[in-house]
DOFINU-568925 format. One line per 10 residues: number of its first residue (from 1); their letters; for each residue x, y, z of C-alpha. Coordinates in pm, whole numbers. Example, Ala and Ser with C-alpha at 12.3 -4.5 7.8 and 13.67 -1.06 7.14 Angstrom:
BEGIN
1> AS> 1230:-450:780 | 1367:-106:714 $
***
This chain:
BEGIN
1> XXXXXXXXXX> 1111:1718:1714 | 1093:1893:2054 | 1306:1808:2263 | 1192:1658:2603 | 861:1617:2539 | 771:1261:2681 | 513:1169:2398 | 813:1270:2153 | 1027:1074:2326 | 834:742:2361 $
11> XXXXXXXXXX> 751:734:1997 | 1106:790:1891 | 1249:490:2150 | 953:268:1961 | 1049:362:1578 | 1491:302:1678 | 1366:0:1823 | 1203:-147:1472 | 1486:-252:1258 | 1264:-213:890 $
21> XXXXXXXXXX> 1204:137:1011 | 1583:261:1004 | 1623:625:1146 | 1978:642:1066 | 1900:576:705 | 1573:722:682 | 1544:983:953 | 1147:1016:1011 | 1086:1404:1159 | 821:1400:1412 $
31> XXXXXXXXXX> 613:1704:1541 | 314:1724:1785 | 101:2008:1748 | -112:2142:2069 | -361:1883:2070 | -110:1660:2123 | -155:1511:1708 | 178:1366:1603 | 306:1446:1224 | 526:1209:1070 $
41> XXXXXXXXXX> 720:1351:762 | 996:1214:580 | 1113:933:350 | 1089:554:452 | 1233:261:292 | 952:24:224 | 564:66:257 | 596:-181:544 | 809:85:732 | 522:371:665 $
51> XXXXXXXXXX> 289:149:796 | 484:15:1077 | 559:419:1225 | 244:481:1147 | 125:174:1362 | 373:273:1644 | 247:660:1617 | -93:565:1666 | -17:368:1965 | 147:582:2159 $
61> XXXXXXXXXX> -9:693:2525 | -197:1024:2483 | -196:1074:2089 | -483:1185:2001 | -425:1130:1630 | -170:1081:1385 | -102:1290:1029 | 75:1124:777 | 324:1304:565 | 551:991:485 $
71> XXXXXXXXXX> 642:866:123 | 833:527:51 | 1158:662:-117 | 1136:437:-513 | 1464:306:-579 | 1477:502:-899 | 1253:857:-942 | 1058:880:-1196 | 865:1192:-1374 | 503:1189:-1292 $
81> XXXXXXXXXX> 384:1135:-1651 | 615:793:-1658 | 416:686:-1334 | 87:747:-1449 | 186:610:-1785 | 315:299:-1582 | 28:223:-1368 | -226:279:-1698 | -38:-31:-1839 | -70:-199:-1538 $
91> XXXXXXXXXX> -432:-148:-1486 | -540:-206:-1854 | -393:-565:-1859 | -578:-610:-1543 | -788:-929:-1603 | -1025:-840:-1336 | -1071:-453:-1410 | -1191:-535:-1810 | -1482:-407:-1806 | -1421:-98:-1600 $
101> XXXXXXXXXX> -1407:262:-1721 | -1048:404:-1634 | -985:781:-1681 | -656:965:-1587 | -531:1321:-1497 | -276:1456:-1737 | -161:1817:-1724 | -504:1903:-1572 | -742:1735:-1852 | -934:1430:-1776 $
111> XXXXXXXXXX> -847:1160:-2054 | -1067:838:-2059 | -864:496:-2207 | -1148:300:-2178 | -1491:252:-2124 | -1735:-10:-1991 | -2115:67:-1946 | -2420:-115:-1832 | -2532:-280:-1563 | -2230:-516:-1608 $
121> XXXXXXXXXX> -2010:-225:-1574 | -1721:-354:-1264 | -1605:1:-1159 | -1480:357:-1325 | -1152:457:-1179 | -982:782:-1216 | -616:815:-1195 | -373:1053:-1091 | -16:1152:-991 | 151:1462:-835 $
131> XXXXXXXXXX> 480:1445:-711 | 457:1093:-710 | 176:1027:-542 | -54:788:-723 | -438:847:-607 | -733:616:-674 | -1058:787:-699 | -1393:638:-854 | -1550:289:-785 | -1482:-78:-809 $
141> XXXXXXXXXX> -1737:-366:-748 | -1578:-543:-463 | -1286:-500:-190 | -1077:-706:-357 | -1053:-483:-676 | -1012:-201:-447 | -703:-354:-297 | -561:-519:-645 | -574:-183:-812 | -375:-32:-487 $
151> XXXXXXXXXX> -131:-342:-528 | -68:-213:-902 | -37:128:-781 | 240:69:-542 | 415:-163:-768 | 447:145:-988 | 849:230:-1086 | 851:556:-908 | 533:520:-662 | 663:767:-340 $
161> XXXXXXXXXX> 259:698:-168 | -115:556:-285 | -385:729:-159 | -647:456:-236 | -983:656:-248 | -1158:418:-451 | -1529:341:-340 | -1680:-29:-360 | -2033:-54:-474 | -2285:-184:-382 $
171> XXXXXXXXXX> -2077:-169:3 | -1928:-484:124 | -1826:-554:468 | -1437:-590:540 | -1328:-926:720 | -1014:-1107:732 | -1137:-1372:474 | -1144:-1054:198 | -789:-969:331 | -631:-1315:230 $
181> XXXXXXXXXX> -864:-1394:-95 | -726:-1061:-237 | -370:-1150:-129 | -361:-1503:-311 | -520:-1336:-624 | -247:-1070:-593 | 23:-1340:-583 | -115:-1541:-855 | -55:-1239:-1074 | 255:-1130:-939 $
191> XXXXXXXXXX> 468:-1210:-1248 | 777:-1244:-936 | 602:-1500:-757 | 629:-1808:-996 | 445:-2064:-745 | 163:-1918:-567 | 27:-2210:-495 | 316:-2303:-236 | 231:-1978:-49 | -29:-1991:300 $
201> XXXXXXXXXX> -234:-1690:349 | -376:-1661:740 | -512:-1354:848 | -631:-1239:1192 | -741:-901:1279 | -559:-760:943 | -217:-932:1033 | -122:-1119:819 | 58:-1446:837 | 274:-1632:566 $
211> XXXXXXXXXX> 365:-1974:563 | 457:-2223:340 | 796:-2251:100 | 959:-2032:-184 | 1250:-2082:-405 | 1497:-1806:-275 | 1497:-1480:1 | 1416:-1252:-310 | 1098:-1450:-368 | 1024:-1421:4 $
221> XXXXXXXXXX> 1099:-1075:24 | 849:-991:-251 | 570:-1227:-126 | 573:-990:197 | 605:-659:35 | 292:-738:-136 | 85:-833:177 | 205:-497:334 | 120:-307:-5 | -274:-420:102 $
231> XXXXXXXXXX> -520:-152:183 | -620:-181:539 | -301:-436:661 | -155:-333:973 | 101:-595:988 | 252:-893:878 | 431:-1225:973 | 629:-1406:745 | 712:-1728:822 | 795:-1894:429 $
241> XXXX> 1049:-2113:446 | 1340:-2044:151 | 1409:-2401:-71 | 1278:-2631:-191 $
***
């Protein structure tokens, strides 16, 4: 980071001043190249605290844009080939992806593990992982597929990022209704969440609010990493109550 520079400097106050962030644990390195773009590189703990310096980055007076270079450090490290094998599992049991086509990248050939055709066809994904960096590429049927299949992909042993480059076709317009019908179908198959129905989803402007009660912290943890592992969530607010 240079020092002195006052862009530099007002991001860094922002990111010391959000606790999930942690610089002392996780120390973020920030550069700003000539046209004043900042680059955020580093480990985080927790896809909410990529999202939240992210979020702060992009906020800050006179950025003109933001590259970012952060991965969520996974409690235990996996080999590439154990992700991907992971998130396959994941996605095949996936009630709602059936009767897609799902291909992966291993060791630079293109493997297909199954295969839907037809005008009832629901998407054809292609997966891969480098360095622990699950990407989505292909095409789902709907939004909330798109975000589901990014859900799976960050619950992933191992996950460091998702780049979630999946297409939906034909296109469907993004509101904040989408946002919380994907989150309650995500928590109904959380296996972690073991009353979904006690949960409230509210979104506004892609924050999203939590209310309602769960049976202990762990629960409520969980219930808001999920909402934060979203594509296109910028924040949320958790307000579950813990007991019953």
């Amino acid at each position: 980071m240079q020092n002195g520079n006052p862009i530099l400097k007002t991001l860094w106050a922002a990111l010391e001043h959000e606790p999930r962030i942690n610089l002392h644990r996780w120390p973020v390195r920030i550069d700003l190249t000539e046209d004043d773009v900042l680059v955020l590189k580093g480990d985080v703990g927790s896809v909410a605290a990529k999202k939240l310096a992210l979020e702060l980055a992009g906020a800050t007076p006179s950025v003109r844009g933001v590259v970012d270079r952060l991965h969520v450090a996974p409690p235990e490290p996996r080999g590439d080939g154990a992700i991907l094998d992971a998130l396959t599992a994941l996605l095949l049991d996936m009630r709602e992806l059936k009767n897609c086509t799902l291909r992966v990248i291993r060791k630079g050939e293109t493997l297909t593990l199954q295969e839907a055709g037809g005008e009832d066809a629901s998407g054809d994904l292609l997966v891969s992982v480098t360095d622990g960096v699950v990407t989505l590429d292909g095409w789902v049927i709907s939004l909330s597929h798109k975000r589901m299949a990014g859900v799976l992909a960050w619950w992933t042993p191992g996950c460091r990022d998702v780049v979630n480059a999946l297409e939906v076709q034909p296109p469907e317009q993004d509101n904040d209704d989408e946002v919380s019908d994907a989150l309650s179908l995500v928590l109904e198959m959380d296996p972690m969440i073991p009353d979904p129905g006690q949960i409230g989803v509210h979104t506004r402007k892609y924050v999203v609010t939590l209310d309602g009660v769960v049976a202990t912290q762990a629960e409520k943890d969980r219930v808001e990493q999920d909402a934060w592992c979203l594509f296109a969530v910028d924040s949320v607010i958790n307000q579950l109550a813990v007991g019953r």
